[in-house]
N, C-alpha and C positions, 0 to 999 in steps of 0.2 A: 545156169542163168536163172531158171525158174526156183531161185530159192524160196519157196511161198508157203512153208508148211504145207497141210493138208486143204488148202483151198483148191475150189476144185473149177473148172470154166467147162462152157458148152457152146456151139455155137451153128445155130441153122446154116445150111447153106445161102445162098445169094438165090434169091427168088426173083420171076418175072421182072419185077419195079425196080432189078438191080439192087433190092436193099437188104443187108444182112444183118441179122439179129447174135448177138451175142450174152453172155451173163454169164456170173460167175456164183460159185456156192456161199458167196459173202455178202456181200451189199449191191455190187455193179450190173446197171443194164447197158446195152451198150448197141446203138443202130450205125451201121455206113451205109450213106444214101448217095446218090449222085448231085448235083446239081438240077436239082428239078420240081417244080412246085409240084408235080404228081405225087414224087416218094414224100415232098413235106406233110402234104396233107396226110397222106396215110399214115403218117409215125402220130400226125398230128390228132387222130382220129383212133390210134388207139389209145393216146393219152387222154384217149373222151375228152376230148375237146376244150379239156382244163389244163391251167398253167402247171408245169413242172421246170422247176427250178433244175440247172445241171449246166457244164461246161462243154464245150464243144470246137473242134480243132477243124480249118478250113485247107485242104491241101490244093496246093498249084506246083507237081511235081514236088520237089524241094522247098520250094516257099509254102510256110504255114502263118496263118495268120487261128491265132488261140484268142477264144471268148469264155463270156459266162454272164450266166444271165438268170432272172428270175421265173422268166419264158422263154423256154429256150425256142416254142415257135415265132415268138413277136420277136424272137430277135433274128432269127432263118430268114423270116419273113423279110427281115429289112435289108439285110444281106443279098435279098433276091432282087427287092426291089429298089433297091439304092445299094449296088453294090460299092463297097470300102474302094478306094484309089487305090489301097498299098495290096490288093489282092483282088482285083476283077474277073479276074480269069478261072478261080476257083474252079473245081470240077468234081469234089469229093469232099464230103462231111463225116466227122463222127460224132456222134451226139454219147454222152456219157451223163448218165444219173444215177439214183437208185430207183428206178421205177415208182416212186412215191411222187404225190401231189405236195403240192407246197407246205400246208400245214403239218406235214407228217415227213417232211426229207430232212434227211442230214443235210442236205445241197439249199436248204431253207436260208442258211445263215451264211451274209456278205461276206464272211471273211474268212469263212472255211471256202465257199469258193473262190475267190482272190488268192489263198491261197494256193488251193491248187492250180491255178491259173499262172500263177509266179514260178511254181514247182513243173509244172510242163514248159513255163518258158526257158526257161535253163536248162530241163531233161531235153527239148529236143533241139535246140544247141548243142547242146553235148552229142547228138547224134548230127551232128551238121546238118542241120535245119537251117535255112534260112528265114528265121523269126522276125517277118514283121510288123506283128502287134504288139504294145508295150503291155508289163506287168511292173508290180513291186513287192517290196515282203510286206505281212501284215501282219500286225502284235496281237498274240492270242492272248485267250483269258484258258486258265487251266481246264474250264471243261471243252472247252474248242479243241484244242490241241488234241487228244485222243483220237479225237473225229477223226483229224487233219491228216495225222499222220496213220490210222487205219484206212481211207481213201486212194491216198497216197500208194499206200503200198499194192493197194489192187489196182490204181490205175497205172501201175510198173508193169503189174503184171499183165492186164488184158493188152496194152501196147506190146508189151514182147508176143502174146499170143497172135496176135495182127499183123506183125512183123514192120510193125512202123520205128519200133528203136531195137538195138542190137544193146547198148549200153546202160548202167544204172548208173546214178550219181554216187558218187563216194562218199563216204560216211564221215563226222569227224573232221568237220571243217577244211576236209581235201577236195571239193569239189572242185572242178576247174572254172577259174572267172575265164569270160570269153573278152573277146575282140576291145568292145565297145567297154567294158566294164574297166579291164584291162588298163586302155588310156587314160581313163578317167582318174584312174586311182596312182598311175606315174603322175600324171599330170599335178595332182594334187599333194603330192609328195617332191613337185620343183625337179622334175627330172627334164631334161631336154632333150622333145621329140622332133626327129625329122617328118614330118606329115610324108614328103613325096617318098620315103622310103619304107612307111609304114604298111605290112603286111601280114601275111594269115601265119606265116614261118618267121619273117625276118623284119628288123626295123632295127634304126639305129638311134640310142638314146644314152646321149650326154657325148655325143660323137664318137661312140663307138658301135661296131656292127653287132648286133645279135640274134640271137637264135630261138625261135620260139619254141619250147618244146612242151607240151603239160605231160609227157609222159604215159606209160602202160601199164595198169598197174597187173605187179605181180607177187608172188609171196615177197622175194625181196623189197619190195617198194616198189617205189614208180620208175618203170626202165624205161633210159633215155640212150636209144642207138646211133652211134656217129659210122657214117660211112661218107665217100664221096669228097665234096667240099667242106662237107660239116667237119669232117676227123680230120682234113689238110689244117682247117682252119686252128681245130681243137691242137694239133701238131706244133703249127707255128706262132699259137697264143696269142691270136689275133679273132680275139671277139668275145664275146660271154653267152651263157645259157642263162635264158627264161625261163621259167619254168613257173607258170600259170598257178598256182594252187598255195593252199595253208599260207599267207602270207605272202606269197609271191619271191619267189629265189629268182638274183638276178647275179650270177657268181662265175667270175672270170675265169677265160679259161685256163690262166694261168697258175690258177687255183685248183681247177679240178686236177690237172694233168701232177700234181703233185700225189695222189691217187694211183695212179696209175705208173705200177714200180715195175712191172715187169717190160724189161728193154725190147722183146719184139712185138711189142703189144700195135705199135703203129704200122710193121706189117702187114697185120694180117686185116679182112676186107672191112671189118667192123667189132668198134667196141661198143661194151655196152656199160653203162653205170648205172647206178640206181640211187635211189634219192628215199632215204626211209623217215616217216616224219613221224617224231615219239610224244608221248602221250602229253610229255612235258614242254613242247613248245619246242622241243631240241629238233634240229634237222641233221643227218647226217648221210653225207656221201659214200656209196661202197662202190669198191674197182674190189673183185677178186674178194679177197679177203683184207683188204686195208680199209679202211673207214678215215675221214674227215669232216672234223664239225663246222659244216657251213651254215648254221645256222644266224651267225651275224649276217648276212649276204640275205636276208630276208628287209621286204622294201618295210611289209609293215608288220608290228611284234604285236 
């Protein structure tokens, strides 16, 4: 999981004021404080009492509400003092910069942190996060992007060190779209959703039932395991699989189960398929060792 080369992390223990210090052998400094105007002043007080630009992630259990600011006190600050509606309850911060002042931080420039703010909104999604602060993508100019994405890759990493994400995003346009993003994009492709059946697994779109699955990924691709109801249904070809990623596969099951040649395969307690998506835009489905090109079954090319 820590694929990070030779980048190296350190991290004090949790002192008195509850607040932990971390950093890494690259750019990251990195404080978790509680909710509490004591620990703000003191992070505040070692950044001598000057602005430091940097992002900063607000946890309520599961629900995280992600910022980013040019001060990241004047913006704690507001947070304490007019707490946000969509997360009042807050109880834990992490504050992430490079330990530089404004004039001197990579974290200086709006749309490296935007950014990364966009890229934590989806990274902790993808760890079911309940995200509710909004983000968007933001169009780099070629020296930004280096930043961006060296940032990036330490702020993967001190998160795994923290143990706040278990997951990385997928590289190669396989990321998974979530929930919200998800509708948006059937929507806009004239699909017809049942709102009252729409859920985190299942919804039914163009009246028929579906199955939500974005998959594992593994050396074969992304494995999608059917047991239970999901393999009765996959059995008697009464439904289709979603499949969240590169384009979005929306492919009947009466499609896949043509894959799947060996006759005691519905036996046994669970199959599994996999979904390999090639360099060329091609999607193909493996059972076993049979493959099928379900790449027309993609919503968008």
């Amino acid at each position: 999981m820590d694929n990070h080369g030779t980048l190296g992390y350190f991290e004090n223990p949790k002192n008195g004021s509850e607040i932990t210090r971390a950093w890494t052998t690259g750019q990251l400094r990195l404080w978790k404080i509680p909710n509490s105007r004591k620990a703000l002043e003191i992070v505040h007080k070692e950044f001598g009492h000057q602005d430091f630009p940097g992002i900063y992630i607000l946890f309520d259990r599961q629900k995280v509400y992600i910022g980013e600011a040019k001060s990241i006190y004047n913006r704690l600050l507001q947070h304490h003092e007019n707490p946000d509606a969509k997360i009042k309850q807050w109880n834990q911060t992490i504050i992430i910069n490079d330990g530089r002042i404004a004039t001197q931080s990579l974290f200086n420039d709006t749309v490296v942190r935007r950014s990364l703010e966009n890229h934590l909104n989806t990274l902790l999604k993808t760890n079911k996060y309940n995200v509710v602060s909004q983000a968007s993508p933001q169009i780099a100019n070629p020296s930004q992007q280096p930043i961006i994405n060296l940032l990036q890759r330490e702020i993967d990493y001190v998160l795994i060190k923290q143990n706040v994400i278990t997951k990385l995003l997928a590289e190669g346009g396989q990321q998974e779209i979530h929930l919200d993003e998800l509708k948006k994009i059937l929507d806009s492709k004239r699909y017809e959703i049942d709102e009252s059946a729409w859920s985190a697994y299942e919804a039914v779109v163009n009246r028929v039932k579906v199955f939500i699955r974005p998959g594992s990924e593994k050396k074969k691709g992304w494995q999608v395991t059917f047991r239970d109801r999901f393999k009765k249904a996959l059995e008697e070809e009464e439904g289709s699989l979603l499949m969240p990623r590169d384009g979005i596969l929306l492919i009947p099951f009466s499609e896949i189960k043509k894959a799947i040649k060996d006759p005691n395969a519905f036996g046994q307690n669970t199959i599994d398929i996999y979904i390999e998506f090639q360099s060329e835009g091609k999607a193909l489905l493996w059972y076993k060792q049979t493959s099928i090109d379900v790449t027309s079954f993609k919503v968008v090319n």
